[in-house]
Each structure stands twice: as C-alpha cells, then as structure tokens.
C-alpha positions in Angstrom: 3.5 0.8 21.5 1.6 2.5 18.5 0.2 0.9 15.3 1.7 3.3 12.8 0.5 4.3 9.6 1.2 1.8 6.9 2.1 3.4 2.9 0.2 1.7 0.2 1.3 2.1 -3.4 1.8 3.9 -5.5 3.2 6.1 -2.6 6.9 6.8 -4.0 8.8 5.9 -0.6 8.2 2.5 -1.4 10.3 2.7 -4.0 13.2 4.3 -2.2 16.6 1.9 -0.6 16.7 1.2 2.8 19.5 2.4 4.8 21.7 0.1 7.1 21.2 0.2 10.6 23.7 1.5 12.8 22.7 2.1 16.3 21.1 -0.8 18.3 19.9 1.4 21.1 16.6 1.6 23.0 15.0 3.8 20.0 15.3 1.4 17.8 13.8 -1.5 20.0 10.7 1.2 20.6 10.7 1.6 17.0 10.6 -2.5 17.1 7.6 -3.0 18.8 5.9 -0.3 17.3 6.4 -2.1 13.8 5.2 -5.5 15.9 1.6 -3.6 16.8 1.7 -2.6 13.2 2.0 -6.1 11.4 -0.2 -7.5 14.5 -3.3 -5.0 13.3 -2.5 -6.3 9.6 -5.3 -8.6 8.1 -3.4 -11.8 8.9 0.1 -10.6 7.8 3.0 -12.7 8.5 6.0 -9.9 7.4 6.5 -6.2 7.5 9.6 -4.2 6.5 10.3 -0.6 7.9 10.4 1.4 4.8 6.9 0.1 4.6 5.7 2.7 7.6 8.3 5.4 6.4 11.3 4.3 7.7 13.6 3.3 5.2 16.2 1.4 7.6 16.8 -2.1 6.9 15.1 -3.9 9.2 12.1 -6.2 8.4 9.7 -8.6 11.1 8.5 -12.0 10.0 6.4 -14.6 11.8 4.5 -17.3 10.0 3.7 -19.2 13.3 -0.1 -18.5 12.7 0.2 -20.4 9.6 -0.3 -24.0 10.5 1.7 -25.9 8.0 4.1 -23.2 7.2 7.0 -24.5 9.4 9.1 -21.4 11.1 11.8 -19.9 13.7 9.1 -18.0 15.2 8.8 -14.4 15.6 11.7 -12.7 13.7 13.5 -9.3 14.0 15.8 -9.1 11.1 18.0 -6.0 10.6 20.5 -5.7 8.0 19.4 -9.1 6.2 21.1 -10.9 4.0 20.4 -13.7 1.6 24.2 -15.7 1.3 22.9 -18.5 -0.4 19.6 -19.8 -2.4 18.3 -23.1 -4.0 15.1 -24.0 -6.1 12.6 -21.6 -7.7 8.6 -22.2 -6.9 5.8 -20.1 -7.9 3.2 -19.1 -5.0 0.4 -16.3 -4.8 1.6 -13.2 -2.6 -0.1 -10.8 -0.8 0.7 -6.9 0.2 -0.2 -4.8 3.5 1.2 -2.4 0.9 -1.3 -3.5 -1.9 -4.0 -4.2 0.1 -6.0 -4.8 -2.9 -4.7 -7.3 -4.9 -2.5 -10.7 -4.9 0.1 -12.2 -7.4 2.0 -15.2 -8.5 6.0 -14.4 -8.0 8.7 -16.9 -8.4 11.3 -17.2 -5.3 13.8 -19.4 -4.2 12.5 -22.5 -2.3 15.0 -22.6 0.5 17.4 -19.7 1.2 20.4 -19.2 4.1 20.0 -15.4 5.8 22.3 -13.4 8.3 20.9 -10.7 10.2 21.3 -9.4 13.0 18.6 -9.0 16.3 17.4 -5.9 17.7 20.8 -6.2 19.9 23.0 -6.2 17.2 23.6 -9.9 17.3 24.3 -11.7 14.3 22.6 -14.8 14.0 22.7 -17.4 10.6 19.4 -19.4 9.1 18.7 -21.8 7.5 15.1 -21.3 6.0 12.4 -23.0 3.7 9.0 -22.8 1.6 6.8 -20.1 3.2 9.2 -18.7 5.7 11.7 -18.4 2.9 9.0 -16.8 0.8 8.1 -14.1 3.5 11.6 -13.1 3.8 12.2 -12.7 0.4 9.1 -10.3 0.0 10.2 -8.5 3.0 13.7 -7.5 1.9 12.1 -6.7 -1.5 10.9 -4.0 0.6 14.2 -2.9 1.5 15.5 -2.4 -2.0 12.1 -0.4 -3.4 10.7 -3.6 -5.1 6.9 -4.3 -4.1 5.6 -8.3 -5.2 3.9 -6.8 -8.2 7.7 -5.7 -9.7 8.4 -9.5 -9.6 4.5 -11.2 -10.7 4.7 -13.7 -13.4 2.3 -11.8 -15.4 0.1 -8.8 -14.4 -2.7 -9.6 -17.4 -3.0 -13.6 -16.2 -1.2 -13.5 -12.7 -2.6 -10.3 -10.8 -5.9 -10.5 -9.3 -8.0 -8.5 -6.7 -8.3 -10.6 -3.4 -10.6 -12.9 -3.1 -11.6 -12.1 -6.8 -10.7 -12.9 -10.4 -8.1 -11.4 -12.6 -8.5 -7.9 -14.1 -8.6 -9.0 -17.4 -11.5 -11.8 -16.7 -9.5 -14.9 -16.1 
C-alpha cells in the first residue's frame, strides 16, 4: 500500500468527470487501499474521492468513525454512487485535502439515500444523515469536477483560511 500524491487546486483534473467503474478486479482493490493509506495520512480527513489522486473513476472512501458524535456505517468504499433521494438543507463549514488551505460554509441536504456498489461489485442501499451525509455529498462533488468552494455560501463572508479569519477581515 502507497500513500499517493494528492492534487490541490487549482490543478485542472479536478475539474474533470469521473468515469464509471467497470472492472471489480484485484487492481482496483490495490488501487483501494492505496487511496485508504492516502486519506489515512490526511490531516484528520474523513472522505477522499479518486479523481482527487488522478484517477478520475468514480469511486470515493468515507469514514467519519473518528468523529465522535458524527454517527456512521463505518469505513465506506463507494464506487459508482448515487444519491436516489434527499431531504432538508443545513449549512455547515467544509474542509478540502484538495484546499488544504482554507474552509467554507456549503449548503447540503440533511439526510440523503445512496446506492453504490463495494469494491466487489456489490450493490448495497443507505440510508444516511448529518455529517455522514455531508461527507458523501463532498465526495461525489469530486466525481463531477465540483470542489466545496464551487458550492460556498459566499466566498467574501463564507471562505476563510483554517483556523483563521476571512480574507476580507470578517
């Protein structure tokens, strides 16, 4: 297992679609846990998507476990997502191993339902809520070339460097 290179904007291949994944072979479960040792060496990230280290495949990881009120299924491996249903809107301060630099208040649905398949090719259903649901939305973001600060409230009031205040002061 490698920790592999991760692109930070404005590199243009995060702008690019994601392809579906067809083969569920033993390359792809490497490819797996290489992406795993990648969002493990993150500064406490909780989701990464492929096109993120250069492969633009739709396949995204997710595991809020180490958040302790953030309530979860666990470690994740979510190829081909898709949302099929959403409910609510909530506003919440995001975060980029991709924009390293900076955080952002996005609106996203409060509870969402998601089919994807596992690194088998089995497709499994979810039902999923607050940060979990927030995590997944960022992460397939990923997979259709949209970064969080495409989606931030405001850049002049809502964009901020971490652990800092807002470029404009605020």
């Amino acid at each position: 297992m490698a920790v592999l290179p991760v692109l930070t904007y404005p590199d243009p291949r995060l702008k690019r679609v994601a392809e579906p994944v067809e083969r569920f072979d033993d390359e792809l479960r490497a490819f797996v846990a290489d992406l795993e040792c990648t969002m493990e060496a993150g500064p406490a990230a909780v989701g990464i998507a492929a096109p993120q280290v250069g492969r633009l495949q739709r396949l995204i990881l997710v595991d809020v476990s180490s958040r302790p009120r953030a309530a979860g299924h666990g470690r994740l491996v979510l190829i081909n997502p898709e949302i099929t249903a959403w409910e609510g809107h909530v506003v919440g301060r995001e975060g980029c191993l991709s924009v390293p630099d900076y955080t952002g208040n996005v609106i996203r649905a409060e509870r969402i339902r998601l089919a994807a398949r596992d690194a088998h090719g089995v497709l499994t259903e979810y039902a999923m809520e607050g940060f979990e649901a927030r995590v997944v939305q960022h992460e397939i973001d990923h997979l259709d070339g949209l970064l969080f600060l495409d989606r931030v409230v405001s850049r002049r009031a809502d964009l901020r460097p971490r652990g800092g205040r807002s470029p404009a002061g605020r």
